[in-house]
C-alpha positions as CSV (number, residue, x, y, z in Angstrom):
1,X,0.0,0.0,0.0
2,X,2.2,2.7,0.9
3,X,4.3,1.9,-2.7
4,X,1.3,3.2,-4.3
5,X,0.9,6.2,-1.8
6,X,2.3,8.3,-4.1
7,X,-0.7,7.9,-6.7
8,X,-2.7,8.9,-3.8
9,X,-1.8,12.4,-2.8
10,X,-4.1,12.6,0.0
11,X,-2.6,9.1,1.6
12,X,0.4,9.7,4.0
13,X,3.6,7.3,2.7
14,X,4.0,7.0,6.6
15,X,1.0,6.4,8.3
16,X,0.3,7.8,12.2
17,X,2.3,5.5,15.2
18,X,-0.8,2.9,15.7
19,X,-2.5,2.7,12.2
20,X,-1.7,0.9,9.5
21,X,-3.6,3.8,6.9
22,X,-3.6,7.2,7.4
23,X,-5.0,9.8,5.2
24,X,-3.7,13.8,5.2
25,X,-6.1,16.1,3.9
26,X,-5.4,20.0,3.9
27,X,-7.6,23.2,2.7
28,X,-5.1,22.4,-0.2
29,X,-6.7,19.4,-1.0
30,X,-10.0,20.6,-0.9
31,X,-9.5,23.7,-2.7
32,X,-8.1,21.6,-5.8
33,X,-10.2,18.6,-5.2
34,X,-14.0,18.0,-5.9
35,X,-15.2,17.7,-2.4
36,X,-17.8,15.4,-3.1
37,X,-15.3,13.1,-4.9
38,X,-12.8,13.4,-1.8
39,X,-15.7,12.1,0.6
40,X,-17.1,9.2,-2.1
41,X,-13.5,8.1,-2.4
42,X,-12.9,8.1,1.6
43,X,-16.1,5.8,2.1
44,X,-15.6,4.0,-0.8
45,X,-12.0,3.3,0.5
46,X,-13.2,2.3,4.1
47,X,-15.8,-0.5,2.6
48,X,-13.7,-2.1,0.3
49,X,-10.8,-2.5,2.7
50,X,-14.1,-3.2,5.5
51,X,-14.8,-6.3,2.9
52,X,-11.5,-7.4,2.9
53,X,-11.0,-7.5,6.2
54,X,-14.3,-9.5,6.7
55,X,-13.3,-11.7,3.5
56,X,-10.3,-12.7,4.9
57,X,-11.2,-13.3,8.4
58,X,-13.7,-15.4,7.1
59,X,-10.9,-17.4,5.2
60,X,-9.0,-17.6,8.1
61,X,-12.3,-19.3,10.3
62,X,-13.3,-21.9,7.7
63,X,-9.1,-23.0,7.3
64,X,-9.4,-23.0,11.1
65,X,-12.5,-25.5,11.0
66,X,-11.0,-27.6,8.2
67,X,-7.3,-28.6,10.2
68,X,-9.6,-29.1,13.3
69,X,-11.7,-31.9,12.0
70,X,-9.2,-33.4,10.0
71,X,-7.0,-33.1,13.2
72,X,-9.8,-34.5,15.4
73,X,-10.4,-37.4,12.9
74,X,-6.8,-38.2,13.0
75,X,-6.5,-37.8,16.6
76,X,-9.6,-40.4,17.2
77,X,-8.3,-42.9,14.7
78,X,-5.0,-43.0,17.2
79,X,-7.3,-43.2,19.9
80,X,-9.8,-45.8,18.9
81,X,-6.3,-48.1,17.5
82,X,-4.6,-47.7,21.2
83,X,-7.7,-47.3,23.3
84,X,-5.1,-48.6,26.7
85,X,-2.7,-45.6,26.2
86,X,-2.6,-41.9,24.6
87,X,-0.4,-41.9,21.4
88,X,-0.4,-38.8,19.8
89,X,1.8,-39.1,16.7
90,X,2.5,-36.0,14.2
91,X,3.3,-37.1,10.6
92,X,5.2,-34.8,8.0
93,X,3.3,-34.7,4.9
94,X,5.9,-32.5,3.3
């Protein structure tokens, strides 16, 4: 993001200590901007990177819920084989 900050005039190449996006935006700005165009960009900005967010959090939960069961399936296959003692056995699939 911040290698394309400099199409963005209004986005700071260094954003504020605790944020990963900042935006400056002076009288300068407005006077040579179309207001209205400033603000639709702004939101417009915020929801796509709002969906993104929520997109990949989403990714993240179903990945999540796919290693669990394939974990738990393993991890009761080792269980139901040695049902007198715990084995717990990781493999490398690599």
């Amino acid at each position: 993001m911040t290698q394309r900050a400099e199409h963005f005039t209004i986005m700071r190449r260094k954003p504020i200590a605790g944020y990963d996006i900042s935006f400056l935006i002076t009288n300068f700005h407005m006077e040579q901007m179309y207001k209205h165009k400033l603000v639709d960009f702004i939101i417009n900005f915020m929801e796509e990177i709002d969906k993104e967010i929520s997109d990949l959090k989403l990714s993240v939960n179903t990945r999540q819920e796919y290693v669990l069961q394939n974990f738990s399936k393993d991890f009761n296959l080792l269980c139901s084989c040695h049902p007198s003692s715990l084995l717990i056995s990781f493999h490398d699939y690599s």
